[in-house]
N, C-alpha and C positions, 0 to 999 in steps of 0.2 A: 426451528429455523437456524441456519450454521452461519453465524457471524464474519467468524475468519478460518484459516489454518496457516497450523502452524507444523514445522520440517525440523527435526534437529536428528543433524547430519553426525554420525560418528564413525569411528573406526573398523567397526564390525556390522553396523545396523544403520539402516535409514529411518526413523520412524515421525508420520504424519499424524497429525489429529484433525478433525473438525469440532470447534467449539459453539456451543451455540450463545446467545445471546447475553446470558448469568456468565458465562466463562467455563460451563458444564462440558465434559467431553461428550459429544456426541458420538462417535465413531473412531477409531485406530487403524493402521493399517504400517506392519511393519516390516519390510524385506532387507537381504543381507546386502550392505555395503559393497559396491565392485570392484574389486583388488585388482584386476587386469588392463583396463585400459583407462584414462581419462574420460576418454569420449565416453565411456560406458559407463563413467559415474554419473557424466551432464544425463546422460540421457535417463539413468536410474532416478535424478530428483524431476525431470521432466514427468516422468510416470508418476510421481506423486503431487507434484501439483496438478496436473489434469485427475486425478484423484480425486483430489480434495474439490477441486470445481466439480464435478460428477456429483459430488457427494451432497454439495451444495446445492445443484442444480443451474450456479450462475458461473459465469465465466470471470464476473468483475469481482470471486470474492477475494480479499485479502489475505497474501499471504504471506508469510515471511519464515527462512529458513535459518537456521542456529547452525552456528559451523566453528568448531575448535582450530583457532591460529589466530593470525594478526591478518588485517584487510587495508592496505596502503591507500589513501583517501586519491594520493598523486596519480601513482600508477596503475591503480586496478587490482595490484595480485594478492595473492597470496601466501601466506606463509604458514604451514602447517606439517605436525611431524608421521601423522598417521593415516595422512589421504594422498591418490596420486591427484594434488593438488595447490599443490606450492608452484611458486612463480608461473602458475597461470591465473586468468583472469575469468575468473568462476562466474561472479554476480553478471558481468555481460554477454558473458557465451550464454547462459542460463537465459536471460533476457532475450536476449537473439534468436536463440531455438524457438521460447514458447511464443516471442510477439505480444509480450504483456511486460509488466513491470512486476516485481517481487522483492520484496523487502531482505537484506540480509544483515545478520546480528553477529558478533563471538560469542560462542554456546555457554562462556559464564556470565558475557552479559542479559543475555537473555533471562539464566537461571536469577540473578539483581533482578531485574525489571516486573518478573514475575512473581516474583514474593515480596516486591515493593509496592506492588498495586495491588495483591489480590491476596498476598499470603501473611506470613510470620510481622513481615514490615508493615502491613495495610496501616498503621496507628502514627507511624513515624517519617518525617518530611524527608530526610535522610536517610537514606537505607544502603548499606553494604551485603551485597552475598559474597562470603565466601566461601568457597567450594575446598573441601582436604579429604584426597583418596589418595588416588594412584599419580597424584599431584595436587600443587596449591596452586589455584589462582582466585579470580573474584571479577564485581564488575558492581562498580559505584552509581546508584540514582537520586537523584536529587529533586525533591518536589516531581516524581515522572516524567524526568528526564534522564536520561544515561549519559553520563560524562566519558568518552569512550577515548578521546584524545586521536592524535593524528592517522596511528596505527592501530587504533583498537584495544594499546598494551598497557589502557590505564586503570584497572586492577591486576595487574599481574605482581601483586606483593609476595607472592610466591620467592618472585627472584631479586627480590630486595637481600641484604645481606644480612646474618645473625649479626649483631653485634660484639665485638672482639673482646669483652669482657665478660659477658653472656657463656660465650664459647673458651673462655678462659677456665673462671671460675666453675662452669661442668665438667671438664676434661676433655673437651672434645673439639676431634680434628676438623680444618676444613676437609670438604667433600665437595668434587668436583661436579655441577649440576648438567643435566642434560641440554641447560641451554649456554653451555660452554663455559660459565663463571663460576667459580668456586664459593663455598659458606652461605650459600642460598638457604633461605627457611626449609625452603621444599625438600631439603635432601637430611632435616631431622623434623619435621612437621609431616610431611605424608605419612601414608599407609609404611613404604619402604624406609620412611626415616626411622619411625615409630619402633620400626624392630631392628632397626641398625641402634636405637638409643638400647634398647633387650641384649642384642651383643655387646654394648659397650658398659653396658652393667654386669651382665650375667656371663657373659662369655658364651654362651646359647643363642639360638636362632629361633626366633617366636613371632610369629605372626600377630595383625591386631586385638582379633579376638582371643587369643591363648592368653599376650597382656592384659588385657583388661578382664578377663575374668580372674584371671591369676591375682591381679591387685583388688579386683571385689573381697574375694575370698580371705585375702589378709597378707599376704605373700608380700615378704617385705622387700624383697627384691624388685617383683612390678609394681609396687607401690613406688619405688623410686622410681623407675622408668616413666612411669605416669606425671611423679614430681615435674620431672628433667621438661616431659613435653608439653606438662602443663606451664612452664616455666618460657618455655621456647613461643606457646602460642601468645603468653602473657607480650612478649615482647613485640610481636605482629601487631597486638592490637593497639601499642603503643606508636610502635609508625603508622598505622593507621589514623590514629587520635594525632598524629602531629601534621599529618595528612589535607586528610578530607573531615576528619573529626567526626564521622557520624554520628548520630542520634543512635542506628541499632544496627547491629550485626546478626546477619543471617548464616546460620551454619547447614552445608550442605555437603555434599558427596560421602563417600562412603565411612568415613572415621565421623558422622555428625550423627552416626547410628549407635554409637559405644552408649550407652545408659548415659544421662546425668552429664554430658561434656559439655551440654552449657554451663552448668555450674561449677564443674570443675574451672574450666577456663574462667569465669568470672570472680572466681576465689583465687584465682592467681593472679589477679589484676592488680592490687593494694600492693605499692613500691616499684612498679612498672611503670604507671601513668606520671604526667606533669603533676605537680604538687596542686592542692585543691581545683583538681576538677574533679569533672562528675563522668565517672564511667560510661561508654556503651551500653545501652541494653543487647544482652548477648541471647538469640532466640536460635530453637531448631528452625528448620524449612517448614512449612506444612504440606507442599506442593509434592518435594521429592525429587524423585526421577521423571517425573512429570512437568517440572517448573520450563525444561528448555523448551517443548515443543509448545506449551502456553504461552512463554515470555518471547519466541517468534512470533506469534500469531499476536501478541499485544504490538509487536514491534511494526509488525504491517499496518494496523490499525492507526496505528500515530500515523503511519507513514503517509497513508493512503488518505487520512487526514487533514496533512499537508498539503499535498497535493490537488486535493478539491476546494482548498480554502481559496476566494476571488483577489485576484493578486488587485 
């Protein structure tokens, strides 16, 4: 029997699930993203939630969909840099069309929620995902709840800034981030930072996996590279801890696949944090790439919830 479904929306792919009652994937169903018109993106997630009801059999099942950007509580819109989707107003055109209600998340909150209730966090009251690929951000839950803040941008510690001593002491320059401010984590913490720290050691252009094999193998030169970003991520999790203080850090996207970067990062913690506290537990995902389109469908589920509770 299919619980909920869940949608997580991205830049090249749309992909749905249906989960049954344990949280098990029942069924997938993944088509390409529509680059050409708006209208043809509303109508591309309309095809997957009458999907997912199909798939169901009901019409009332829950669902809720994960979508990368900020969701303005005031005005409706959107803000996103890889769908024609920005300053429209997605969640009620979507609404409107299908004639039902649907649940809508930020695709890193989702990826928190999911691994806070069923995954790496299931053990811990406080739970941070954070997500470091092709960018950093995150999305904070507390006792299962997501704290998402007015615009949705309250993990976005991506674009917090290094600190100017941090960035002293390594040699390295601010770098101007795609979200227009400069000295952002995200532009020496990502995937793209990671080998921008390989240039600013080696003088070479090295991808994640060349570093980190390179520094397995003994290679003294990505052994520092590794230092520098294990150093960089030490300090995240220090504005984190001044933060929201989690309990546990959830490590996900694609740099949370390098061997051991839990550990690495939790070895780099000692003389980052406040004086006598007590670190983070620093965990992989278990979920994956898997965790948006479950942590949607967890996201309906509250929602829908909500909504039936007698006022």
């Amino acid at each position: 029997m299919v619980r909920a479904g869940g949608i997580d929306l991205g830049g090249t792919k749309i992909e749905a699930t249906a989960f049954d009652s344990d949280w098990a994937v029942v069924e997938t169903k993944r088509i390409p993203t529509p680059q050409d018109s708006y209208e043809n993106l509303v109508d591309a997630l309309c095809e997957m939630v009458v999907w997912l009801e199909e798939t169901a059999g009901s019409k009332g099942l829950p669902v809720g969909v994960g979508i990368p950007g900020f969701h303005s509580k005031r005005t409706g819109k959107f803000l996103t840099a890889n769908l024609l989707a920005s300053g429209r107003t997605v969640h009620q055109d979507l609404i409107d069309k299908l004639g039902r209600a649907v649940a809508f998340e930020n695709d890193c909150n989702c990826f928190a929620l999911s691994e806070a209730m069923l995954g790496a966090g299931r053990s811990y009251a406080s739970v941070f995902g954070l997500i470091i690929g092709t960018g950093v951000g995150g999305g904070y839950c507390s006792n299962g709840t997501l704290i998402s803040g007015l615009n949705g941008a309250a993990g976005e510690y991506g674009h917090l800034g290094i600190p100017y001593m941090t960035m002293k002491e390594l040699g390295l320059d601010g770098i101007q981030c795609g979200c227009s401010r400069t000295g952002c984590f995200e532009t020496y913490l990502a995937g793209p930072g990671m080998r921008r720290l390989a240039k600013h050691v080696t003088g070479k252009d090295a991808d994640a996996k060349t570093i980190t094999t390179a520094a397995a193998a003994g290679d003294p030169q990505m052994q520092e590279v590794m230092r520098m970003w294990a150093r960089i991520a030490a300090e995240l999790v220090a504005a984190l801890q001044c933060t929201v203080d989690p309990d546990c850090i959830v490590l996900g996207g694609g740099l949370s696949k390098i061997p051991n970067i839990d550990r690495l990062i939790a070895q780099a913690l000692p003389g980052h944090l406040l004086d006598q506290t007590e670190p983070p537990e620093i965990r992989v995902a278990e979920y994956g790439d898997s965790s948006g389109t479950r942590g949607a469908a967890l996201a309906a589920v509250q929602n829908y919830q909500i909504l039936e509770e007698p006022s």
